[in-house]
C-alpha positions as CSV (number, residue, x, y, z in Angstrom):
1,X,-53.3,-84.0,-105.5
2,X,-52.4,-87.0,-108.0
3,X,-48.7,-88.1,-107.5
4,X,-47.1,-90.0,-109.7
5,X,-48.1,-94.0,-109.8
6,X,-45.5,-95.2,-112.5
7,X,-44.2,-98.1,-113.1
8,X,-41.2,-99.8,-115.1
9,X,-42.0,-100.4,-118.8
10,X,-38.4,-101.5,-119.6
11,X,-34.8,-101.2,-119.1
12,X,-34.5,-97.3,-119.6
13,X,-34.9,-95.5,-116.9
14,X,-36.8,-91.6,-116.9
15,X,-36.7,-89.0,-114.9
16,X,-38.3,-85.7,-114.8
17,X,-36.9,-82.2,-113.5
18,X,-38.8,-79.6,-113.1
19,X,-37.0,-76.5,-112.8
20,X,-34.1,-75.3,-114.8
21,X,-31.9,-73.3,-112.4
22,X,-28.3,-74.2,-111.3
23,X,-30.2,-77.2,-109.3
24,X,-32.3,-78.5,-111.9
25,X,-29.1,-78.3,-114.4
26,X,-27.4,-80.4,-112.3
27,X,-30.0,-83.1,-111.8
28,X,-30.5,-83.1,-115.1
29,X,-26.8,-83.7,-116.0
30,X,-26.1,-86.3,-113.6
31,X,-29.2,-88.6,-114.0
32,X,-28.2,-88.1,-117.7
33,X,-24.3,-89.2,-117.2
34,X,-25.8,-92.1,-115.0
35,X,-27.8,-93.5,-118.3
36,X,-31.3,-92.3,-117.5
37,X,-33.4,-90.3,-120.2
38,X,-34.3,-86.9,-118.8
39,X,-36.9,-84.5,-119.6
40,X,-36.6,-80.8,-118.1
41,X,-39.2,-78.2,-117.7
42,X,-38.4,-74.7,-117.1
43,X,-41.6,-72.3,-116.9
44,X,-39.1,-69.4,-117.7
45,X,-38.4,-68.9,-121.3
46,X,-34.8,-69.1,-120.6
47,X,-33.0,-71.2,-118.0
48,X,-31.3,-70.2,-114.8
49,X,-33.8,-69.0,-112.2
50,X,-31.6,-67.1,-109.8
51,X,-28.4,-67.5,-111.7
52,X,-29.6,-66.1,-115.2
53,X,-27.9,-63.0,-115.7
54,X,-29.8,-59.9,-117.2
55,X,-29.1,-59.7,-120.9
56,X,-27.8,-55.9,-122.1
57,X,-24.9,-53.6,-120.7
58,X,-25.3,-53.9,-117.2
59,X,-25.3,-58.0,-117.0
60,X,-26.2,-58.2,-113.3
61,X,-27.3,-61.2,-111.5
62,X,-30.1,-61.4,-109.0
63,X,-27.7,-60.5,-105.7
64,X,-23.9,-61.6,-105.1
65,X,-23.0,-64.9,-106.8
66,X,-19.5,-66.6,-106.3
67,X,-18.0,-70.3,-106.2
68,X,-16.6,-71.2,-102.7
69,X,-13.5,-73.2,-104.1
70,X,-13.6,-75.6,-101.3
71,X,-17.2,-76.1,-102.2
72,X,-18.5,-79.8,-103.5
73,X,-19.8,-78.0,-107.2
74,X,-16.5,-76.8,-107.9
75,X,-14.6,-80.0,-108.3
76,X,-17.6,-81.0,-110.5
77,X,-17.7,-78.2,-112.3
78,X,-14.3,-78.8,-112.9
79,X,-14.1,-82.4,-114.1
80,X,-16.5,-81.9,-116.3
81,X,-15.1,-78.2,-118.4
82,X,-17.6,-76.7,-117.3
83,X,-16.4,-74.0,-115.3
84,X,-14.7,-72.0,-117.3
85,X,-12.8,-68.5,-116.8
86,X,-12.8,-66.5,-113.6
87,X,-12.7,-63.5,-112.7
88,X,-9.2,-62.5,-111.0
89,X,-9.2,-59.3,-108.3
90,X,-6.3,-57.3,-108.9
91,X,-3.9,-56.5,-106.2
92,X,-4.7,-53.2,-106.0
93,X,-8.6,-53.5,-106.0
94,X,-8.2,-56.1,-102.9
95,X,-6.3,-53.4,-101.0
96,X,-9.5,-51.0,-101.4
97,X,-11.6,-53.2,-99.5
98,X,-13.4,-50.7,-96.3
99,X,-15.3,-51.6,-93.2
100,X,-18.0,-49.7,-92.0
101,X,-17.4,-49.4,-88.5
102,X,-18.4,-46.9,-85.6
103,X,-20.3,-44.5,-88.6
104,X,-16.4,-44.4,-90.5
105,X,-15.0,-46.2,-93.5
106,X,-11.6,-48.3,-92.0
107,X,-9.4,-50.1,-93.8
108,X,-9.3,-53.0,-91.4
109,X,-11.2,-54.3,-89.0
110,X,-11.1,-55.2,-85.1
111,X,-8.3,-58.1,-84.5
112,X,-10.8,-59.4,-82.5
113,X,-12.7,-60.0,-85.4
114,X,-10.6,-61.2,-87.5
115,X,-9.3,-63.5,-84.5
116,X,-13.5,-64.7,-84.4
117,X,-13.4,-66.0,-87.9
118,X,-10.8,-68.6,-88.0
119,X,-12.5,-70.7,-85.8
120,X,-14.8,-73.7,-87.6
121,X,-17.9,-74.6,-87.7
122,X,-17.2,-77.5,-85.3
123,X,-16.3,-75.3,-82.2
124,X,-19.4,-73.6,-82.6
125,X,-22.5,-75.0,-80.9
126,X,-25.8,-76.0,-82.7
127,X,-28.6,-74.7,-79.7
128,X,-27.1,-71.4,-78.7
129,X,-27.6,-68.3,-81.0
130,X,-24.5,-66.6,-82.7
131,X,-24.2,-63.5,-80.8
132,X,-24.8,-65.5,-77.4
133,X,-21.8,-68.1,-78.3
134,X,-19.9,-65.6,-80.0
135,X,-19.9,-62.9,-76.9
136,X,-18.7,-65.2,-74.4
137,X,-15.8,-66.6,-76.2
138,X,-14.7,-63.6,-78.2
139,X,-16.1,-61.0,-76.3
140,X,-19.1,-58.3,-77.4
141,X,-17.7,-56.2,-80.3
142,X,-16.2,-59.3,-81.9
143,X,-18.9,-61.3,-82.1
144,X,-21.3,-58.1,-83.2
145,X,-18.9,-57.3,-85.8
146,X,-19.0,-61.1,-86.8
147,X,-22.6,-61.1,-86.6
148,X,-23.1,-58.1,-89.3
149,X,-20.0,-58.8,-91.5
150,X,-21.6,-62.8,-92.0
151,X,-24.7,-61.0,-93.7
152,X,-22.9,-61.2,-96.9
153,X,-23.3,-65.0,-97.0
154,X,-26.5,-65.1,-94.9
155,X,-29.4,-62.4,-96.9
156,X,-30.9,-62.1,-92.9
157,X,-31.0,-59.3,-90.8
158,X,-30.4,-60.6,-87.5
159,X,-27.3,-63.0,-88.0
160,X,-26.7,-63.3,-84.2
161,X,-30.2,-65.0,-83.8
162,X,-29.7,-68.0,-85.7
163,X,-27.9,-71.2,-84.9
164,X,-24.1,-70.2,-83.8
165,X,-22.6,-73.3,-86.1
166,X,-24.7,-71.8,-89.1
167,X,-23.2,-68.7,-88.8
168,X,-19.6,-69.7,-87.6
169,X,-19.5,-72.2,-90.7
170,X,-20.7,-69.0,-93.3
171,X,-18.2,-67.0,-91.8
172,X,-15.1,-68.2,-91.7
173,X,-15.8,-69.7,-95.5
174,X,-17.0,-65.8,-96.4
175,X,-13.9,-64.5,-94.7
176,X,-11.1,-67.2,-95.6
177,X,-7.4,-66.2,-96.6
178,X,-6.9,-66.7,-99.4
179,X,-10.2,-66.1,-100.3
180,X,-12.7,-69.2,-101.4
181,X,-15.1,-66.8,-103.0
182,X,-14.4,-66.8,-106.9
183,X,-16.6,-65.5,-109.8
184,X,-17.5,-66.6,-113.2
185,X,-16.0,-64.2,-115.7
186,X,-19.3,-62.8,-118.0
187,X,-21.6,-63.4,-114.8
188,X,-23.3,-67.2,-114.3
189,X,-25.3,-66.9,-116.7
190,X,-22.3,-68.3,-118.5
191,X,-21.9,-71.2,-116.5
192,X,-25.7,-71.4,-116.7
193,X,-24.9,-71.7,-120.6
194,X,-22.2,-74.0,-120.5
195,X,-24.5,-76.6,-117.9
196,X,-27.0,-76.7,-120.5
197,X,-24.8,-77.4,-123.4
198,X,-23.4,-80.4,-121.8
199,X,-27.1,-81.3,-120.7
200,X,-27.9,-81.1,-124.7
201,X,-25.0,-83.4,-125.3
202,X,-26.1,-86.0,-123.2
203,X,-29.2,-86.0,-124.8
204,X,-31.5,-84.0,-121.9
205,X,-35.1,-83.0,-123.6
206,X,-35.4,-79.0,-122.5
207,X,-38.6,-77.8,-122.7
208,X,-38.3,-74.2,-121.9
209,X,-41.7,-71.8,-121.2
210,X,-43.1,-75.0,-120.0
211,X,-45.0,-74.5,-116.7
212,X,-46.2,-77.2,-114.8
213,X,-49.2,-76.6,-112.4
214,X,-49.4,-80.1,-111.5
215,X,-46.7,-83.0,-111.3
216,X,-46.0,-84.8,-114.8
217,X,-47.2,-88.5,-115.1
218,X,-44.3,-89.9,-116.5
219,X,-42.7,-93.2,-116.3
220,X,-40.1,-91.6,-113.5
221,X,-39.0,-90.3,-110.5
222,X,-39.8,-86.3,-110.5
223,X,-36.8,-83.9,-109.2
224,X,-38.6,-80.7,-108.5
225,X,-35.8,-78.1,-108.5
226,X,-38.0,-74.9,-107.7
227,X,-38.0,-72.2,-104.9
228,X,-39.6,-74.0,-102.2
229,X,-42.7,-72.0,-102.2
230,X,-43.1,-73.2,-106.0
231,X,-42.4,-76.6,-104.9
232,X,-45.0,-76.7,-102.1
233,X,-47.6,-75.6,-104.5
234,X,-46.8,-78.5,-106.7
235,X,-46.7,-80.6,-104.7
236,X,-49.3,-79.6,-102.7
237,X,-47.9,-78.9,-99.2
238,X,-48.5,-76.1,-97.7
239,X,-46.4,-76.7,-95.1
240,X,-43.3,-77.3,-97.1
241,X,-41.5,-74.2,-96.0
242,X,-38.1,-73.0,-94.2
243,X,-36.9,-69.8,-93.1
244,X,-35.2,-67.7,-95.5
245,X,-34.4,-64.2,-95.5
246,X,-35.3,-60.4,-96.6
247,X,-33.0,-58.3,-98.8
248,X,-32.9,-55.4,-100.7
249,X,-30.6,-55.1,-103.6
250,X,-29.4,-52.4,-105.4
251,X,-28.1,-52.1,-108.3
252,X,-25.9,-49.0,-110.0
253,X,-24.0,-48.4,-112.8
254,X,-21.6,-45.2,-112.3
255,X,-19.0,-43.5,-114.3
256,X,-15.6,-44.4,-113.5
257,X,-13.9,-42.6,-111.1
258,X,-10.6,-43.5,-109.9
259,X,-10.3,-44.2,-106.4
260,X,-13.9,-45.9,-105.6
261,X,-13.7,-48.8,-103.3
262,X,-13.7,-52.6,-104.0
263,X,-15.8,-53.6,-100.9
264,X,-17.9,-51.8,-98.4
265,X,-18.9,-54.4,-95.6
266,X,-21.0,-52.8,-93.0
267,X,-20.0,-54.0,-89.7
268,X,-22.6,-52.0,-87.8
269,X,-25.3,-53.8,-89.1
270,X,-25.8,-56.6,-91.8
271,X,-25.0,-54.8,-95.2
272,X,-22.4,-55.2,-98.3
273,X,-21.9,-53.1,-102.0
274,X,-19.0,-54.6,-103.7
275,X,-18.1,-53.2,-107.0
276,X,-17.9,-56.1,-109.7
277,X,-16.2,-54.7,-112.4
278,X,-13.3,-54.3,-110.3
279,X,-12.8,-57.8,-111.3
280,X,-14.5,-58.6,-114.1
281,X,-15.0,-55.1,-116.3
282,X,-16.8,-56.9,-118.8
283,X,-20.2,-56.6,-116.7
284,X,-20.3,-52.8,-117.9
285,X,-19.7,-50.7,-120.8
286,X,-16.5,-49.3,-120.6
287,X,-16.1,-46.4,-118.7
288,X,-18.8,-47.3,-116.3
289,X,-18.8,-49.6,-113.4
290,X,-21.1,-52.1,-111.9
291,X,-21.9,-51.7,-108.4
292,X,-24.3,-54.4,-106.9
293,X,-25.5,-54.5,-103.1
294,X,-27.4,-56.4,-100.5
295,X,-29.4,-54.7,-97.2
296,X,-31.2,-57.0,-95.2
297,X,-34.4,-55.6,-94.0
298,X,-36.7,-57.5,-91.3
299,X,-40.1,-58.9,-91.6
300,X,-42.0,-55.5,-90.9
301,X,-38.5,-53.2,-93.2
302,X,-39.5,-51.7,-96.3
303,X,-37.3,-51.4,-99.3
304,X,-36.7,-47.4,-98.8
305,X,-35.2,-48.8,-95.3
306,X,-32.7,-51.2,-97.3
307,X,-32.5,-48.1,-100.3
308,X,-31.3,-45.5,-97.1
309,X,-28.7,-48.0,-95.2
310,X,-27.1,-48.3,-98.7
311,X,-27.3,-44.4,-99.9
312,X,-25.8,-44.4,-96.5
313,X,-22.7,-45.9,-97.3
314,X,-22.1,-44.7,-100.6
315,X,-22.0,-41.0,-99.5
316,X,-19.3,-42.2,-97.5
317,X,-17.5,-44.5,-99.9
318,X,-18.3,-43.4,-103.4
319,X,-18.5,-39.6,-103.7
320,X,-20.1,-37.9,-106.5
321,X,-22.1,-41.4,-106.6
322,X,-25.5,-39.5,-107.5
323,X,-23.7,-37.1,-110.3
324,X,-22.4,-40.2,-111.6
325,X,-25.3,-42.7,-112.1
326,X,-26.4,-43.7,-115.3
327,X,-28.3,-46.7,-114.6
328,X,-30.2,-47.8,-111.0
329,X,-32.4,-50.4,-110.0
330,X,-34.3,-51.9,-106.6
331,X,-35.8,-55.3,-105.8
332,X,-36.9,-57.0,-102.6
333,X,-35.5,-60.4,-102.6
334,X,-38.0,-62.6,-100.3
335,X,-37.5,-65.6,-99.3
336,X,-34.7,-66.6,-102.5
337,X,-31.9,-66.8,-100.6
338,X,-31.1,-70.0,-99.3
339,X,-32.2,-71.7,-95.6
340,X,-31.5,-70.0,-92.3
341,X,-30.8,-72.1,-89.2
342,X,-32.3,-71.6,-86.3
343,X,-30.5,-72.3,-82.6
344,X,-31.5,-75.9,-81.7
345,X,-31.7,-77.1,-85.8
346,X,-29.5,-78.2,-88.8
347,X,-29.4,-78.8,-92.4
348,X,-31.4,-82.4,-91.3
349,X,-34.4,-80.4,-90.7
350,X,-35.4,-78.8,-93.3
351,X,-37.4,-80.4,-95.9
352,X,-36.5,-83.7,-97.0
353,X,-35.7,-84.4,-100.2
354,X,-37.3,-87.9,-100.5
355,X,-40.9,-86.4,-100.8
356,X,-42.5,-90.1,-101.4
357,X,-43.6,-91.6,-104.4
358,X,-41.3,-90.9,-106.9
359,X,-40.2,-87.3,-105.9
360,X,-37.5,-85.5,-105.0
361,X,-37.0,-82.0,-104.2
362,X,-33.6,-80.2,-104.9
363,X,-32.7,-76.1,-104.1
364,X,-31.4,-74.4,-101.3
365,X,-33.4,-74.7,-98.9
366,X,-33.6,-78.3,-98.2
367,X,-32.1,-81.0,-96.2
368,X,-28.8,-81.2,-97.6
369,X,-25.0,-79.5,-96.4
370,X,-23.0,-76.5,-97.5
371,X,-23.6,-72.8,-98.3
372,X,-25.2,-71.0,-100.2
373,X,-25.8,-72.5,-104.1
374,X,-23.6,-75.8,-102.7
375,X,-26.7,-76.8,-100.9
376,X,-28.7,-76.9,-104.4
377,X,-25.5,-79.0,-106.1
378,X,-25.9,-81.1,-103.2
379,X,-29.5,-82.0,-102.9
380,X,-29.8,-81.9,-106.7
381,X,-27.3,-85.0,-106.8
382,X,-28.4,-86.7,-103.6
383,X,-32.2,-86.4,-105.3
384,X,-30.9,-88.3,-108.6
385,X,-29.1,-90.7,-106.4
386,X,-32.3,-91.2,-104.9
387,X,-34.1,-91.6,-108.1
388,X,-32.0,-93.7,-109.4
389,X,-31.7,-96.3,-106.9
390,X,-35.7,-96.4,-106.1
391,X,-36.2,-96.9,-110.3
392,X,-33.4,-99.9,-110.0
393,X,-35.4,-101.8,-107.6
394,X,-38.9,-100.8,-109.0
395,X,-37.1,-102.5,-112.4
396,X,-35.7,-105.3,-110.4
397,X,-39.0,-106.4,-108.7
398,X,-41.5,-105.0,-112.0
């Protein structure tokens, strides 16, 4: 594999991104605010990768998607108007939150629990698993019920194998009161919309069903803001990986009926169906509701296992659920859902996002902090950074 051997040829600097997801977006905007001219590739014909919503009635996104309001993204989301209306849970649909527990829907769930999930990331230790850590200072159902409620922000079957501070840091965010979790009004394929009208403004060059099967020789630094098996393709390193996990989600649209719950978090073993028009009925025709969920299966589980665990809980949660679908879907997520921590590692070993020569990687399952899509925001403006100040010296010594 050729990588890229540019030089300076002036006082403009140039940087391609390649990828046009929530990562790439924000590469893109930032090296743009910071002066440099920026070319984007996006082999779909629209942008977004995992945050493009579906187009039609049922505008679903690929698995749960919220804003963690302590996150780093929101505060630059917010500076710049890009955020834009949220989606506010009604009183009443908050109190129909359930807990699988013990084979029964409950309305709340063990203190110990909820006792478990105020503690921080910082009391929990880095080379001892979750359920190990979690058992000795909480005691055995706590930290299994922590364990399997934590799937919500983790896609992996076996939360109490990883790292504890991993887990303990997704887990009090996921369960915070008030909550940090907030969604985008419309789905984010709004905010996906509004990222890349301000990229537009700033003068970004989008180049959408543009697929790159080698790197660009341009006059820049490369971001490559991809899935990281896309990225080690690229790039041409086949050992560019990091764990990730294995979901099934499932997808329904249902008539109306009054009564249905917010919420179903299975505490019995990693699983979650939260109905989204609750708070944002715009996601469905009206007189329908949008039901999205996540099951995650192991490395040999099949998606009839994750299909069963969720037909599970909604004969328990959501009856008449069969009568009253008008609109279903499956997928196997692999390996798109962010890094997983094992006992004994951190964020600071995954993949580095200095790559060498000019590039950068940025997504969520790199070396950089936070949860969730705050790791892309974070590597994606840590990779321009980077850019930015290797092209400043290249230009002061050219």
């Amino acid at each position: 594999m050729q990588r890229n051997t540019w030089t300076a040829r002036g006082t403009t600097r140039h940087i391609t991104v390649v990828g046009g997801g929530f990562a790439g977006l924000t590469a893109a905007v930032t090296a743009a605010e910071a002066g440099a001219k920026v070319t984007l590739h996006e082999a779909h014909h629209t942008l977004g990768g995992r945050a493009r919503t579906a187009e039609g009635p049922y505008r679903t996104n690929e698995g749960p998607h919220a804003l963690y309001r302590k996150g780093p993204h929101w505060t630059w989301l917010e500076q710049r108007g890009l955020l834009g209306p949220l989606a506010p849970l009604p009183a009443l649909e908050g109190a129909r939150f359930r807990f699988h527990r013990a084979g029964a829907l409950r309305r709340t769930p063990p203190l110990g629990f909820l006792r478990h999930t105020l503690r921080t990331a910082e009391q929990a230790p880095v080379n001892t698993d979750f359920l190990t850590w979690a058992t000795r200072v909480a005691g055995p159902e706590a930290a299994r019920t922590a364990a399997a409620y934590s799937g919500v922000a983790l896609f992996h079957h076996d939360p109490g194998a990883l790292s504890a501070r991993f887990v303990q840091e997704r887990l009090h965010r996921a369960a915070a009161l008030p909550p940090e979790a907030h969604y985008i009004r419309g789905g984010w394929g709004q905010l996906i919309d509004r990222m890349a009208a301000r990229a537009w403004e700033l003068g970004v060059r989008i180049e959408t069903s543009s697929r790159l099967d080698e790197l660009p020789l341009a006059d820049g630094p490369v971001v490559v803001a991809t899935s990281l098996a896309a990225a080690a393709r690229l790039l041409g390193e086949p050992g560019l990986t990091w764990e990730s996990g294995r979901t099934v989600l499932f997808d329904l649209a249902l008539r109306t009926r009054k009564g249905d719950p917010f919420v179903i978090s299975d505490l019995d073993a990693p699983g979650w169906i939260e109905r989204f028009t609750a708070q944002d009925p715009s996601l469905a025709p009206a007189g329908e509701q949008l039901v999205q969920a996540q099951f995650p299966i192991g490395p040999d589980g099949s998606k009839a296992d994750g299909v069963a665990h969720a037909e599970r809980l909604l004969d328990l949660g959501f009856p008449g659920w069969r009568e009253r679908t008008v609109w279903r879907r499956e997928a196997v997520s692999g390996g798109r859902t962010g890094a997983v921590d094992r006992p004994g590692t951190t964020w600071r070993d995954r993949p580095a996002i200095d790559r060498g020569d000019g590039v950068y990687l940025a997504g969520d399952q790199v070396a950089a902090p936070g949860v969730l899509s705050e790791v892309s925001f974070t590597s994606a403006v840590e990779a321009v950074s980077l850019a930015l100040r290797t092209s400043r010296l290249d230009l002061k010594h050219a």
